[in-house]
N, C-alpha and C positions, 0 to 999 in steps of 0.2 A: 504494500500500500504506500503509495506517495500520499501526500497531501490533500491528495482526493483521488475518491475511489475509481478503480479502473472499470473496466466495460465486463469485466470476468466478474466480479467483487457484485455491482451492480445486478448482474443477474441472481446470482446467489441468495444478494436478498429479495429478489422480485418472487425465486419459487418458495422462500420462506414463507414469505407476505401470503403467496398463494395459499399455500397449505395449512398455515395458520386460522387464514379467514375463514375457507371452506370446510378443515377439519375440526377448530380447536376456536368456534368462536365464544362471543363471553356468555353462551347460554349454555354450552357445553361447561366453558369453567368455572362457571355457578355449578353446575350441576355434581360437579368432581367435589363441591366445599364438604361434599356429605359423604366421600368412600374414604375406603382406608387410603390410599394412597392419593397423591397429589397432582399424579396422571394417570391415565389408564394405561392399557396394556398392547391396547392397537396404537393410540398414538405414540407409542415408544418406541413401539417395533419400525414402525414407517422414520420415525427419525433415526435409529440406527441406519437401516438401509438408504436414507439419506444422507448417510455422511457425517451427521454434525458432530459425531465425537470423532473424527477423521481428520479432521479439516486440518490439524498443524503435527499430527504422526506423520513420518516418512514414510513413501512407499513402500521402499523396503521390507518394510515393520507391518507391511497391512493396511496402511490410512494411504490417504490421499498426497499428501505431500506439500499443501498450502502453508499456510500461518495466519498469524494473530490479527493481521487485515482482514482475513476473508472472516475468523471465528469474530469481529466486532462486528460486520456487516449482517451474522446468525446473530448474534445477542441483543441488534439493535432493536431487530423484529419482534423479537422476544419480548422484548422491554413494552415494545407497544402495542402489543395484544393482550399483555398484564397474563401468559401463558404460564400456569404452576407447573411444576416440577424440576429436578435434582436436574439439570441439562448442562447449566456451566459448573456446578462443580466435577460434573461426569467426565466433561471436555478436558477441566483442568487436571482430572486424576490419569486422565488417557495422556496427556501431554505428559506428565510426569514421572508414569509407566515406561512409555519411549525411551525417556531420556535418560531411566537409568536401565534400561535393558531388561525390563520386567516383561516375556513375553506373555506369561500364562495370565494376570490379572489385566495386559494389555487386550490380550485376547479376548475374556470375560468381559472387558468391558466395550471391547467395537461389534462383538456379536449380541449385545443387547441383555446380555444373563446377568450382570450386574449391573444394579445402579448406584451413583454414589452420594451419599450424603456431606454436608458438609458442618464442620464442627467449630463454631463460635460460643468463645469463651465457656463455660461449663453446660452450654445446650449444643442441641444439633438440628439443622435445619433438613426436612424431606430426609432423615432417618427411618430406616426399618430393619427389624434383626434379619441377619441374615445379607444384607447390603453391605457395599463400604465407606467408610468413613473420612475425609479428608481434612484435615488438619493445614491450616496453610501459616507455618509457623515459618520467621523469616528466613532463618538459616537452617533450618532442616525439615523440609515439608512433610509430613508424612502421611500417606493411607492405612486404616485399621481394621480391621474386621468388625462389626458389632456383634454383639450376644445380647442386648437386651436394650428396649427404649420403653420410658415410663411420658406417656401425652403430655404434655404441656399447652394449653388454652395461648394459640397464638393472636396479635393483632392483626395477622393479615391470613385470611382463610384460606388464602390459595397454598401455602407453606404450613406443612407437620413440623410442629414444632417438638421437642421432644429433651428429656434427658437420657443420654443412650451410656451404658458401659460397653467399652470397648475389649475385645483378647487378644492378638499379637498383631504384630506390623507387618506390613507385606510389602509396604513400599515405602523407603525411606531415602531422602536422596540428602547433599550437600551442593551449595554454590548452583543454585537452579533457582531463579531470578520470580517464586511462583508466585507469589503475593504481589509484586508486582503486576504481574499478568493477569492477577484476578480482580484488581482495582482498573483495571485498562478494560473486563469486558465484565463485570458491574456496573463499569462508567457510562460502557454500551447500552446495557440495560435500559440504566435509568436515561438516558437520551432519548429511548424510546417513546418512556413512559411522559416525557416532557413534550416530546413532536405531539403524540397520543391526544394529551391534557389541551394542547394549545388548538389543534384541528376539532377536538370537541367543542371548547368554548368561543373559537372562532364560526362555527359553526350553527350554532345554537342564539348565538350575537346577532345573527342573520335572518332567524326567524321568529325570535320571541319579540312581542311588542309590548311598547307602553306608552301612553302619551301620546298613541298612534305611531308612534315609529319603531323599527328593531333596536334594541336597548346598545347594538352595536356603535351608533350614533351618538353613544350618552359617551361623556369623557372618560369618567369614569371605568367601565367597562371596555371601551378601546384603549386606553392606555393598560389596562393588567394583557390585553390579549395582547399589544405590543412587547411589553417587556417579556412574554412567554418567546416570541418569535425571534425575541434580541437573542434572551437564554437559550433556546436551543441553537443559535448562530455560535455563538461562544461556546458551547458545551461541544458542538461539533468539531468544532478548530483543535479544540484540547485531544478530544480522545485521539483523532487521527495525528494527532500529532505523536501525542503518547505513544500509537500503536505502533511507529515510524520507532521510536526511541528504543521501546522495550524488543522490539523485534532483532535491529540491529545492535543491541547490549551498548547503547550509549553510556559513558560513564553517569550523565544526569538522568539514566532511564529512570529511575526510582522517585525523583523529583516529579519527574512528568506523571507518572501513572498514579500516586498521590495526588497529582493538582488536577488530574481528570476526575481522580472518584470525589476529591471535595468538593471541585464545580459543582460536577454534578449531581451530587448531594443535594447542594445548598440551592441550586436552580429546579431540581425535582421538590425538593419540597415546599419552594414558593409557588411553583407553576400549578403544582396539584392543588396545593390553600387555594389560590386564586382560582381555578377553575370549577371549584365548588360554589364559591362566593359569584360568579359568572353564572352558576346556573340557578341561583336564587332560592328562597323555597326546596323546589327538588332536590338542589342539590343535596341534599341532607338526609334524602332517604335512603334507604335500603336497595329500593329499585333501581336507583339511579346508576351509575357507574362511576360517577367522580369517587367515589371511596374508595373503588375498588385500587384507582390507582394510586391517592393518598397513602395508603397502607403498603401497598406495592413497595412505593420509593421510602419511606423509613424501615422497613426490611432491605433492602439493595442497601441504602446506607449503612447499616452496621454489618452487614453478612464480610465485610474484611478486617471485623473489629474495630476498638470505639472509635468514635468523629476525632478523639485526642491523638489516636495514632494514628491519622493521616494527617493531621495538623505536626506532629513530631516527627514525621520522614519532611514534609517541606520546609524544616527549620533547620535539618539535622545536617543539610553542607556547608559548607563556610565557603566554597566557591562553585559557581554552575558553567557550564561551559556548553552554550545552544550553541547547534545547527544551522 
């Protein structure tokens, strides 16, 4: 990925967008807030054979042979269809398999028998026993087996939340850049979720009226849908930037992939406030879908641990050396 995305990259996320809409839309991921798992079992199988935990394993190894361009261009979709389930930490543990030579958990995880959960601070997010668990600790990332996950009453329905004990380690690596890489396609994520919020209430600006006119007209509510369109301009500049840095192991990668997930942090959770406050009344209910993504992006937010530690990788150089 350059600085913007190429015509390859571009498609990848157009048959996302596809499959998403027509397989996995939000009537379907309502419908999932009520099983045990956080997808089902047909849509899981069609994203294995799609690719998406493929996309940055070497051919060699059984995946496809891309990178972390093409895996932001799967997670931006993702982000904007607010689609639950374990996908990027599946992606991030298949990367991670690769790269230290793990082929039997690499295997389990591109032929779809495993999914992986992932494990922030003493919970774990889309945990189940019998899954694995990913740990994205800076200097030594590691995947776990689970044996046991006790529910935890999450804020955002689309995510099992859980407390799991873990039994031995299957994948443990050193000097693999992974928390990095998973603030670079979180940051994806919530970009999504931010384009998502802003075509909603840009949307909606256009046909609700008052005073006779669409409330798009009032300043008030065009200036929040503006500042939505500003933030995802900025949010987008970061991540692709980021993805440019952490792909090529720039020495400031770590800089960049922190200043994409805090961006976008902090512009997912204005843009979703506002996009609530944009739909008036409705917004607030249950039916509506502004919460859906509310809740979305303060899960993306903390899934790479607290707001503090991404505020303490951006302070932690004494000198930065851009591109």
């Amino acid at each position: 990925m350059m600085l913007a995305p190429s015509a390859e990259q571009q498609n990848i996320a157009e048959s996302v967008a596809d499959f998403l809409s027509s397989e996995v839309p939000m009537t379907t991921v309502r419908r999932l807030w009520n099983e045990e798992r956080s997808v089902d079992d047909k849509t899981w199988r069609r994203s294995v054979e799609m690719g998406w935990f493929a996309l940055s394993v070497p051919e060699e190894a059984g995946g496809v042979g891309l990178g972390l361009g093409e895996e932001v261009m799967l997670f931006r979709e993702v982000g904007r269809f607010a689609t639950p389930g374990p996908f990027r930490a599946t992606a991030l543990a298949a990367y991670l398999a690769s790269r230290t030579g793990n082929t039997e958990v690499l295997a389990a995880i591109l032929s779809g028998e495993q999914r992986v959960g992932l494990k922030v601070g003493d919970q774990a997010l889309d945990a189940h026993p019998g899954d694995l668990l990913l740990e994205l600790d800076d200097e030594h990332p590691r995947i776990y087996e689970i044996d046991t996950c006790t529910p935890l009453v999450p804020t955002d329905p689309g995510v099992r939340l859980a407390r799991a004990s873990v039994g031995k380690v299957v994948v443990e690596a050193a000097g693999v850049a992974l928390l990095s890489r998973a603030r670079v396609l979180a940051a994806a994520e919530l970009l999504g979720v931010i384009e998502a919020t802003r075509d909603m209430s840009a949307s909606y600006a256009q046909v609700r009226r008052q005073f006779d006119k669409p409330i798009g007209s009032h300043q008030a509510v065009k200036h929040r849908c503006a500042d939505m369109a500003v933030g995802a301009y900025a949010v987008t500049a970061q991540v692709f930037a980021a993805a440019v840095s952490v792909s090529e192991a720039h020495p400031d990668a770590a800089f960049h992939a922190a200043a994409a997930h805090v961006l976008a942090s902090a512009r997912a959770r204005r843009a979703t406030a506002d996009n609530v406050q944009n739909h008036g009344g409705i917004g607030y209910t249950w039916e509506q879908d502004a919460h859906v993504y509310l809740k979305r992006a303060l899960t993306l937010e903390l899934s790479c641990g607290s707001r503090q530690a991404g505020y303490d990788a951006l302070i932690a150089p004494e000198r930065h050396e851009f591109r």
